[in-house]
C-alpha positions as CSV (number, residue, x, y, z in Angstrom):
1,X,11.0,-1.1,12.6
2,X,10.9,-4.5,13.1
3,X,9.6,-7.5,10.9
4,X,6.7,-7.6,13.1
5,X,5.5,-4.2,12.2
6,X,5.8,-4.8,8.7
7,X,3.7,-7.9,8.5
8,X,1.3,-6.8,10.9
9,X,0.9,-3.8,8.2
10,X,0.6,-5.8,5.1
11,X,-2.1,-7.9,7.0
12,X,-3.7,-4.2,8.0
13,X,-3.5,-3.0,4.1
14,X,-4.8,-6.2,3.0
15,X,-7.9,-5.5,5.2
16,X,-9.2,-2.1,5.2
17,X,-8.9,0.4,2.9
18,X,-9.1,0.3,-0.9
19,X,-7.0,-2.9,-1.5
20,X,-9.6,-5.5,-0.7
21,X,-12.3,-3.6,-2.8
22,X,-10.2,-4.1,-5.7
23,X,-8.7,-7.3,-5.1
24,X,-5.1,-6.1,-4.4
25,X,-2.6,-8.0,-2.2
26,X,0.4,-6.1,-0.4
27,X,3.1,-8.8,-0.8
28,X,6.1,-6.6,0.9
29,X,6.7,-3.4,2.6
30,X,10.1,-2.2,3.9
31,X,11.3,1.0,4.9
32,X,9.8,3.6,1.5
33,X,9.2,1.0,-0.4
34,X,5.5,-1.8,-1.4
35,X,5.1,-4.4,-3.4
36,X,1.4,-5.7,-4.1
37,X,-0.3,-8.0,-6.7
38,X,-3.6,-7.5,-8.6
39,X,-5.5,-10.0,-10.1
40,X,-7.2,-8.0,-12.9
41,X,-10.9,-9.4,-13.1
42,X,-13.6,-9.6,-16.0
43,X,-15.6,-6.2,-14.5
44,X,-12.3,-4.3,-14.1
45,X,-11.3,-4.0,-17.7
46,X,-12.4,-1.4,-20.1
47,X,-13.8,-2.6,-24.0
48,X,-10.5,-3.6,-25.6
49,X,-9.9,-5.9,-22.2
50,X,-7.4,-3.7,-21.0
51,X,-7.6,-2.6,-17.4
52,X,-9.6,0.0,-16.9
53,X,-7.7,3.3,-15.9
54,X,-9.6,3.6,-12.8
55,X,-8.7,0.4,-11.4
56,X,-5.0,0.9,-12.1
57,X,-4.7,4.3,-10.8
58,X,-6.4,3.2,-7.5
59,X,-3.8,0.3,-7.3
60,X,-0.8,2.5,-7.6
61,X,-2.2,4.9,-4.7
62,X,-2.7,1.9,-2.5
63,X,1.0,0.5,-2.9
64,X,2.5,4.1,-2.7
65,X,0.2,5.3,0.7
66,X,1.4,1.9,2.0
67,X,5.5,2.9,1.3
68,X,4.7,6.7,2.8
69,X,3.2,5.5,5.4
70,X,6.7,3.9,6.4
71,X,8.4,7.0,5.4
72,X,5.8,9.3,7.6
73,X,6.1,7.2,10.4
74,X,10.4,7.5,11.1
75,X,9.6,11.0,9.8
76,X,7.0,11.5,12.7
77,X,9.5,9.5,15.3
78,X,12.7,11.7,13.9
79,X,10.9,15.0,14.6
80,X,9.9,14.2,17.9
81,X,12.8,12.8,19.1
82,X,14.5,16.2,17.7
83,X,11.9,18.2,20.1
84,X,12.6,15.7,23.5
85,X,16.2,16.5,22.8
């Protein structure tokens, strides 16, 4: 996949999806793998001013859907150029 894809994917992620609700920013995706930032905010930390569990949880499920999606995507294109051939 070309670079093209991959930013026009980062700006998708960074759009829709769970990422802007939280405040998340995908930084870098490449072929299986995502980087992303979060910004942790006043209302997103739990009494000791940690962040709270649900916040981080829902971080690390955005940045690993957007590195499967890569990986489900050549595994979609592998399998059917396996059934052309």
């Amino acid at each position: 996949m070309d670079l093209h894809f991959y930013e026009k994917l980062i700006d998708y992620r960074n759009r829709q999806g769970m990422a802007p609700q939280i405040g998340a920013q995908m930084t870098k995706i490449t072929e299986g793998h995502a980087w992303a930032e979060l910004t942790v905010q006043p209302n997103q930390q739990n009494l000791i001013g940690s962040v709270h569990g649900g916040i981080l949880m829902t971080f690390a499920d955005v940045v690993a859907a957007a590195a499967a999606c890569i990986l489900a995507l050549d595994f979609m294109r592998f399998s059917q150029s396996r059934i052309a051939t």
